[in-house]
N, C-alpha and C positions, 0 to 999 in steps of 0.2 A: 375789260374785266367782267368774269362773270359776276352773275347776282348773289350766290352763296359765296362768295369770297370776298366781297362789299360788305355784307351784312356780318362775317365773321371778323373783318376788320373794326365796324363800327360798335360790335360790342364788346371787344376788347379793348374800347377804353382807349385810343388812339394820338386824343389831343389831352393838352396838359390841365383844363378843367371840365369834371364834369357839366355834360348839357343844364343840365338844371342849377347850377352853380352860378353860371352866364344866364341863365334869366333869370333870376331871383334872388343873387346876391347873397343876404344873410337866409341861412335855411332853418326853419320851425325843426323841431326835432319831437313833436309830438304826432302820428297818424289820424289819432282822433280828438283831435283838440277843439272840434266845434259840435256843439250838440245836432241833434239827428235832423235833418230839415234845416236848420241853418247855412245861409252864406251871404258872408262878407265880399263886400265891394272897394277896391283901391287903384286909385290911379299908380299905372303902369308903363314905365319908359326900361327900355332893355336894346342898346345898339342906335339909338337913333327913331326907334320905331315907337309910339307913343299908341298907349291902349289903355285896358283895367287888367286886373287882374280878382279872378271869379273864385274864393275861398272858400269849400263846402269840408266835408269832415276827411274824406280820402281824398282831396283833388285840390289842388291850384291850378287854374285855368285862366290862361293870362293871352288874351285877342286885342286885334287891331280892330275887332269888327266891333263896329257902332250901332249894332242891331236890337233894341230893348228886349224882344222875342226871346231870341237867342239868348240874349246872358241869362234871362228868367231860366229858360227851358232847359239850356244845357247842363249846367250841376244839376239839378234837379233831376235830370233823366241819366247822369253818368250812376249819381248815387244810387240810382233806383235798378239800373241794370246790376250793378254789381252786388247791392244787399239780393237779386233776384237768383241771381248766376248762383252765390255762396247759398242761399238757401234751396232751391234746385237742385244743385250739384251737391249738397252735403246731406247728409245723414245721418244712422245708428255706427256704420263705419268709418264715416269721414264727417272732419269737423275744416270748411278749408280759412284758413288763416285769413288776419286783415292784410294788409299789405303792412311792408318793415318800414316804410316811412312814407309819407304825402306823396302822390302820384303827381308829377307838373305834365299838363296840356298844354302845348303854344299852338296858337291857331291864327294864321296870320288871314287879313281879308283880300289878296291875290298871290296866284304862283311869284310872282318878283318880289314881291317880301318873305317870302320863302325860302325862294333860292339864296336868297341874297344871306339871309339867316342861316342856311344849312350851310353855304360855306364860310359863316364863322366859326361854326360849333364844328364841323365835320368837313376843314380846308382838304384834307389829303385825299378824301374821295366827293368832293364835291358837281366834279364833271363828273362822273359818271353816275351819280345822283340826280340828274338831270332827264335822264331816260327814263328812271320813275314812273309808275301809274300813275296817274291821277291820283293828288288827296293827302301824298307825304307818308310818314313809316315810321317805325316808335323803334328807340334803341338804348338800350342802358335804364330802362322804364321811363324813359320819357319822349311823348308823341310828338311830334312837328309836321303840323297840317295846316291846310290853307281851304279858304272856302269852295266849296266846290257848286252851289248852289247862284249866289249873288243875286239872292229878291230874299223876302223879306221873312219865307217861311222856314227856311234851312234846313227841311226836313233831309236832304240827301247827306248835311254837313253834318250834324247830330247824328245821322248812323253811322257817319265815318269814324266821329269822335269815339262813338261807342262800341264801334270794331276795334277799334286802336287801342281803346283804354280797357279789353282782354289782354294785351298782349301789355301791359303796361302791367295789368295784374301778373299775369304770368312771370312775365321778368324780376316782377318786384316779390313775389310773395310764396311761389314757390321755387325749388331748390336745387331742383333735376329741371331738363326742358323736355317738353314733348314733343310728342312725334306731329311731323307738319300737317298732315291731313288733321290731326285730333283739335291742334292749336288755333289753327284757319274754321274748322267746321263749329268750335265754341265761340268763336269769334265774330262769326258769322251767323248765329242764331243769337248773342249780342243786339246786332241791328236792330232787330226789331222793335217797336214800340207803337203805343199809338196814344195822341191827345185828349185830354178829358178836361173839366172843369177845374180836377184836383191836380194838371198836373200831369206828367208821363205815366204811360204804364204800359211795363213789359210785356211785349206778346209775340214767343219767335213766329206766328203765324202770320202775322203783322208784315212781315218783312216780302213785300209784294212782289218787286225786284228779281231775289233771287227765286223767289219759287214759278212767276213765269218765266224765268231761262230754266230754271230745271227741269219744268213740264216741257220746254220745247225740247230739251235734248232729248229728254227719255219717250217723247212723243216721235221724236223722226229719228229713233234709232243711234242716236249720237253719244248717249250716255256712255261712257266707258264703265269697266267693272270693276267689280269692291276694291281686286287686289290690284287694280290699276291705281285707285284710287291714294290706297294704302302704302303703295311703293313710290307716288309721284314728290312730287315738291313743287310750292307755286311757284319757286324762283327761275325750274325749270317753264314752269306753263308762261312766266311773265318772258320768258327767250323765245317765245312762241308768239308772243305778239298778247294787246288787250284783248282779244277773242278770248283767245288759250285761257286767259287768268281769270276770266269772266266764268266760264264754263267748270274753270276748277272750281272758285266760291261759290255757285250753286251748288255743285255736286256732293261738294263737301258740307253745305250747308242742309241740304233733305239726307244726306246720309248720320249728317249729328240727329236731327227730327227724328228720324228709322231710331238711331240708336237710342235716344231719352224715351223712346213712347212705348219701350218693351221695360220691364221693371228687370229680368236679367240683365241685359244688353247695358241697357244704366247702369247696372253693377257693374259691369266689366269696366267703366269709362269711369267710374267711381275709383274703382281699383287702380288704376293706371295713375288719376291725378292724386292718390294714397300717397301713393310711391315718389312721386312729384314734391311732394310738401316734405316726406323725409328726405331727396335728395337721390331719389335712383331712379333711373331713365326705364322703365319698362316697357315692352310692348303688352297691346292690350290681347287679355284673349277673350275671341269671338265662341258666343255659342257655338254647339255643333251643329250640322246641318249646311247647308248650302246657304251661304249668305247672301250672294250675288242675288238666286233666286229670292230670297226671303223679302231683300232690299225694294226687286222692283217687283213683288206684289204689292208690297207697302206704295210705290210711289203711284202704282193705280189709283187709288183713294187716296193717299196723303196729302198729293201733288195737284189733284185733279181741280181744275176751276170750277165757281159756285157756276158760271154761267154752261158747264159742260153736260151735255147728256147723251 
């Protein structure tokens, strides 16, 4: 089965209760029901699998991982990416909504409570959810991931969650879906963050990662072009092997950077996710001008390391 036909299965809705239904039970019907900085801690059993469950104002986040780090850090850094994302991303044009109801994260602490969990919730494609990336996939707005890190500082595991929990937003809050490069590349400057005293704090430059695989593509020539870019899909890059899919979330990831660091260009990606929140699928349009060009001047300096000269 291919991967765009997997994933159109799983968000239509396939089995007879929603995911979030299966771990959680009775569901809160408030989005912001906890004051700002606040979250609640409760023991958490779902299938057999024994955890907490992580209550901040947009998120229930309910792990097996016994990690004190992590349950501090993760609400903390989900809430903080996405009041970043909605104020970033919003403006005099766009105001973008909270999400229509509490976002659930399962984050189990290895791939076999994972699997084993994804073919509860999702028995009819569950082998072939097994060829999966690394990390797990969010469907119907809710994530189902597993640690990808296993020591103590979860830095890989928190970016995953924080990629996921864009597309958790997206599913849950606006109307229309976007287009995949747009989806993957806001998702993907998501990641970012870095640790403070007080606490997370968003910084898509932060995200180490993707921006030295992007310097090495567009350094050896490998980078593909805008409109390669713009016409691809990861589902295709992940039929291409973890190379291929790596190479896209860079690419996709300094070509969102390109896009937010021009005040037009933001417009346009303004405009698109407008359209989104009322429920129509637009494409975005790009300034005039040669973009491709535009792009990798930008990545000469955007991309470039502090140690390069």
């Amino acid at each position: 089965m291919r991967w765009p036909l997997l994933l159109a299965a799983l968000l239509c809705g396939c089995h007879a209760q929603h995911p979030r239904e299966v771990l959680l039970g009775t569901l809160p019907t408030e989005a912001e029901r906890l004051p700002h900085g606040e979250v609640t801690v409760a023991p958490w059993t779902c299938l057999g699998f024994e955890g907490v469950k992580l209550s901040s104002r947009h998120w229930d986040i309910c792990t097996t991982i016994r990690i004190p780090t992590l349950c501090q850090q993760l609400p903390q850094a989900m809430e903080a990416a996405l009041a970043h994302m909605r104020e970033t991303l919003g403006g005099p044009e766009l105001t973008l909504p909270c999400p229509r109801a509490p976002m659930t994260t399962c984050l189990m602490s290895d791939r076999r409570q994972w699997s084993n969990l994804a073919r509860v919730l999702h028995p009819e494609h569950a082998e072939a959810m097994e060829g999966l990336s690394r990390g797990g996939f969010t469907a119907e707005g809710v994530a189902l991931l597993y640690d990808i890190d296993r020591r103590e500082h979860c830095r890989n595991t928190i970016a995953l969650a924080l990629h996921e929990g864009w597309h958790q937003y997206a599913q849950t809050a606006l109307r229309a879906p976007l287009e995949p490069w747009l989806d993957e590349g806001l998702a993907t400057i998501m990641e970012g963050y870095r640790l403070t005293v007080d606490g997370p704090v968003i910084d898509h430059d932060a995200n180490r990662q993707r921006k030295r695989r992007a310097w090495w593509l567009f350094r050896r020539g490998r980078m593909p072009s805008v409109d390669t870019l713009l016409a691809g899909d990861p589902h295709e890059a992940m039929d291409r092997g973890r190379t291929a899919l790596l190479d896209y979330y860079a690419q996709a990831w300094a070509f969102m950077r390109f896009m937010l660091d021009d005040p037009d260009r933001a417009r346009a990606v303004r405009d698109v996710l407008a359209a989104a929140v009322d429920g129509t699928r637009k494409p975005i349009d790009l300034p005039p001008g040669d973009i491709d060009a535009q792009f990798r001047a930008w990545c000469v300096e955007g991309l470039r390391p502090t140690w390069w000269h």
